[in-house]
N, C-alpha and C positions, 0 to 999 in steps of 0.2 A: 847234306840235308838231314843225313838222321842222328848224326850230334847237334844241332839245329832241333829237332825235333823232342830228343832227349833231353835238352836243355829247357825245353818247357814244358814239359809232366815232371821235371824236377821242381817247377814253381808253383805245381798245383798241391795242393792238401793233402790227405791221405782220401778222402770222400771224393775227388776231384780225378784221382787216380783212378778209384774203381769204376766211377764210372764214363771214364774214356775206355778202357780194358771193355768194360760192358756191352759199349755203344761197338765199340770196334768188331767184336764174338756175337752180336746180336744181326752184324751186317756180312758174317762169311753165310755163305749157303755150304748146301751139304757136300758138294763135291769139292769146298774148299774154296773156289773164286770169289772174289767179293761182287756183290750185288751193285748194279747201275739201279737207276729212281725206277726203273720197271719191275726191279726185283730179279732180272735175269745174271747170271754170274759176265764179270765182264773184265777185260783185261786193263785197258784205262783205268778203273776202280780200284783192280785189282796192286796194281802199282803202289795207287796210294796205299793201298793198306797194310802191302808189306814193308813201306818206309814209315807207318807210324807203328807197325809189330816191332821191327829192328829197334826203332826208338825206346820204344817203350819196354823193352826185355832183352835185345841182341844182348849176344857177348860181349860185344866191344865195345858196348855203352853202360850208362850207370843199372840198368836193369832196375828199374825206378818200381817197376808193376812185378818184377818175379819176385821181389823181396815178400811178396805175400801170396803171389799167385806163382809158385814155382813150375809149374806146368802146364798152364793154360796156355802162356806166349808161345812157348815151343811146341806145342800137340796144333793151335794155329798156322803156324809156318810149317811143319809140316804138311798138314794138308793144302794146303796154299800149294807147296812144290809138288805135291800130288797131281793136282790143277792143272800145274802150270807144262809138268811131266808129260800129259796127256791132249796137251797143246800141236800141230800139224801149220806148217804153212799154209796145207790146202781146206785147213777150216778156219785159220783166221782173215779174213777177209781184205782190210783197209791198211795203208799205209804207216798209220799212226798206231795201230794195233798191233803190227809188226815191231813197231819200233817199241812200244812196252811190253813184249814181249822177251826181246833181245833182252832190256834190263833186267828183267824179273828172270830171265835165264840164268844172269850173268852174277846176280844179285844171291839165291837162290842156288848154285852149284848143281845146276841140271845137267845133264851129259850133253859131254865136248858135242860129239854127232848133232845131237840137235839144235847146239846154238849156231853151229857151222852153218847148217843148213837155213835156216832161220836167215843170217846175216845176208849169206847169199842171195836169197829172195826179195833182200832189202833194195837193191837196185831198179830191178823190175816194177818193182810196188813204186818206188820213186819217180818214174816216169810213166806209168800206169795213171797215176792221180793228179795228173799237169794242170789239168784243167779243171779239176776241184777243190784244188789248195793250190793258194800261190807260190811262187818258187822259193822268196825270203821263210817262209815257215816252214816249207818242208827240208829247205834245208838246213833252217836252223835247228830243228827238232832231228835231222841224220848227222848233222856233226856233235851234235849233243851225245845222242845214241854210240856213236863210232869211237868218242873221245873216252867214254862209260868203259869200253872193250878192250880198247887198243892204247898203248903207251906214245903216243906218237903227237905229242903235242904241236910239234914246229908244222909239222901237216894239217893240224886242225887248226892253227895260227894263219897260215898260207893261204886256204880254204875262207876263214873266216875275213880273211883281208878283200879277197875277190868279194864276196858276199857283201861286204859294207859298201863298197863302191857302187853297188848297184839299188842300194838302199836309200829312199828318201823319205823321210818322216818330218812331222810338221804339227801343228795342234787338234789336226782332225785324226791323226792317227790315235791308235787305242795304246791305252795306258802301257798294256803286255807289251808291245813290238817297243815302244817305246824305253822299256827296260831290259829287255833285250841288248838294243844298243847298247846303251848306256854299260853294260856288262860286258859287253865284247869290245868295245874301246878301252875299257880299262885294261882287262885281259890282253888286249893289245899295245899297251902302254900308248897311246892316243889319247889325244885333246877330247873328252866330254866335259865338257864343264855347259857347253849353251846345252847339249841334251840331258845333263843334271836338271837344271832351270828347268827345262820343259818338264819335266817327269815332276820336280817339285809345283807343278805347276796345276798337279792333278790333285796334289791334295784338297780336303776339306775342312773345312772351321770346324765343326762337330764331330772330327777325328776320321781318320783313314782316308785312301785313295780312292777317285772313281773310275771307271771303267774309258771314256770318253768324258773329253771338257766339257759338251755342253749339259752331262747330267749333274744332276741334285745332291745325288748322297754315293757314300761311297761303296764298295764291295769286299768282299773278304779276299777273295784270285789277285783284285789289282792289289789291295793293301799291302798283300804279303808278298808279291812279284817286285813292289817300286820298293821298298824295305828293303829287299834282297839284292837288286843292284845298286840303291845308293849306299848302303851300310859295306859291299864290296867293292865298291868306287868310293872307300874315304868320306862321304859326304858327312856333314855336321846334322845330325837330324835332329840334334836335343829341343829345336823348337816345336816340331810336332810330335816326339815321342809320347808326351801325356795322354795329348788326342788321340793317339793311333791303341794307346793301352784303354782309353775308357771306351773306344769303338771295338775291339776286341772282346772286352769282357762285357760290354752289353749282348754281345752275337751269341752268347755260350750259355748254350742248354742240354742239361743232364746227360753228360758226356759229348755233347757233338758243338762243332760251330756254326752258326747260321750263314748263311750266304751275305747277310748284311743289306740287300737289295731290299727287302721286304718281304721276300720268299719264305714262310715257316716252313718248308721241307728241311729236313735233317738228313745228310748223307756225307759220305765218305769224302767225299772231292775236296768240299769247304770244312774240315774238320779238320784234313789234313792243313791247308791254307790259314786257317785257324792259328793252330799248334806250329806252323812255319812262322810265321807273324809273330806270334809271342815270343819264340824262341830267338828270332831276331832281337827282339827288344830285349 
């Protein structure tokens, strides 16, 4: 995802650079976490925005933004690990919280001890929240997590095998889960081709995917999620790549990307979704 990500502030201008850099430093707060739509620092957010910092200046990508800003990206991440340093199981609350946590541990070279602990905690939280997330998501969001940590593919293959069998999708399901699949069949070297179909099935004539079939317009989360597993499942997408590039770059406002929905709020989440999308393309 964040050569994904690099790959598309390599396609923006040199004005297009600063201010995504902008929009990104105008959204850390002071103790480093990036800000949720409340303004409070938040770890979900915070994720995003250390895979669009890594993108846009990491080491191991083109460092698209420190070619002029040699300092900014890195004084950034830093405080971000500051943040992320001063993080406790027993203050982050929710299960999904945990689990972006773990990445931004792992992501970030925070100390062993705390990711340890962290990971640990992941179980508990897993069955803690049964009954407020359903099983397909929370456990596709812990072998996603696990797979991030641990070298152990044929175990997340195994896991992921059990998991599809219990999975039934259909044209009322939402766009996400729907790519999902379609990701994990590939991954598993299984027949998706009817859940290709469906997932192409969400696109829209004025460009991008929508969220659920029976909406209008499409979204910048779904656009850039069906993108991501059909372009990794092989799929032919050159018939709606135009659509999906003029739905993008209509969403894109001074540094940020719009949600697409009709929503003018600008934040972190759909910026990153954004700049995933594009980079796909």
């Amino acid at each position: 995802m964040i050569s994904l990500l690099s790959n598309a502030i390599a396609l923006l201008d040199d004005q297009g650079r600063e201010e995504v850099l902008q929009f990104l430093l105008s959204n850390q707060n002071t103790d480093g976490g990036f800000r949720d739509r409340g303004g409070r620092s938040d770890l979900y957010y915070s994720l995003f925005g250390m895979l669009m910092l890594k993108g846009a200046g990491g080491k191991e990508q083109g460092a698209w933004i420190k070619e002029s800003n040699p300092k900014l990206v890195d004084e950034a991440i830093l405080k971000l690990k500051q943040f992320i340093d001063s993080q406790t199981t027993s203050t982050v609350p929710g299960f999904i919280e945990r689990c972006c946590l773990v990445l931004l541990q792992k992501e970030l070279k925070s100390h062993r001890v705390s990711r340890i602990q962290t990971l640990w905690s992941l179980g508990r939280s897993f069955m803690k929240e049964r009954h407020s997330i359903n099983l397909s998501y929370r456990s596709f969001v812990l072998f996603l997590t696990l797979e991030a940590v641990f070298p152990f593919p044929f175990l997340f293959k195994v896991l992921s095998k059990r998991m599809l069998a219990q999975t039934s999708l259909d044209s009322h399901s939402p766009c996400s889960e729907i790519a999902a699949k379609v990701f994990l069949l590939k991954m598993l070297n299984q027949d998706g081709s009817k859940e290709q179909e469906l997932l192409v099935s969400f696109s829209c004539k004025t460009g991008g995917f929508k969220a659920f079939s029976h909406l209008g317009h499409a979204d910048m989360l779904s656009t850039a999620v069906a993108l991501f597993a059909l372009i990794y499942s092989e799929y032919d997408i050159r018939l709606f790549k135009p659509s999906c590039l003029s739905f993008i770059q209509q969403n894109y406002f001074e540094g940020a990307f719009l949600s697409g929905d009709g929503d003018p709020t600008a934040d972190v989440e759909y910026t990153f979704y954004g700049l995933l999308a594009l980079g796909e393309l």
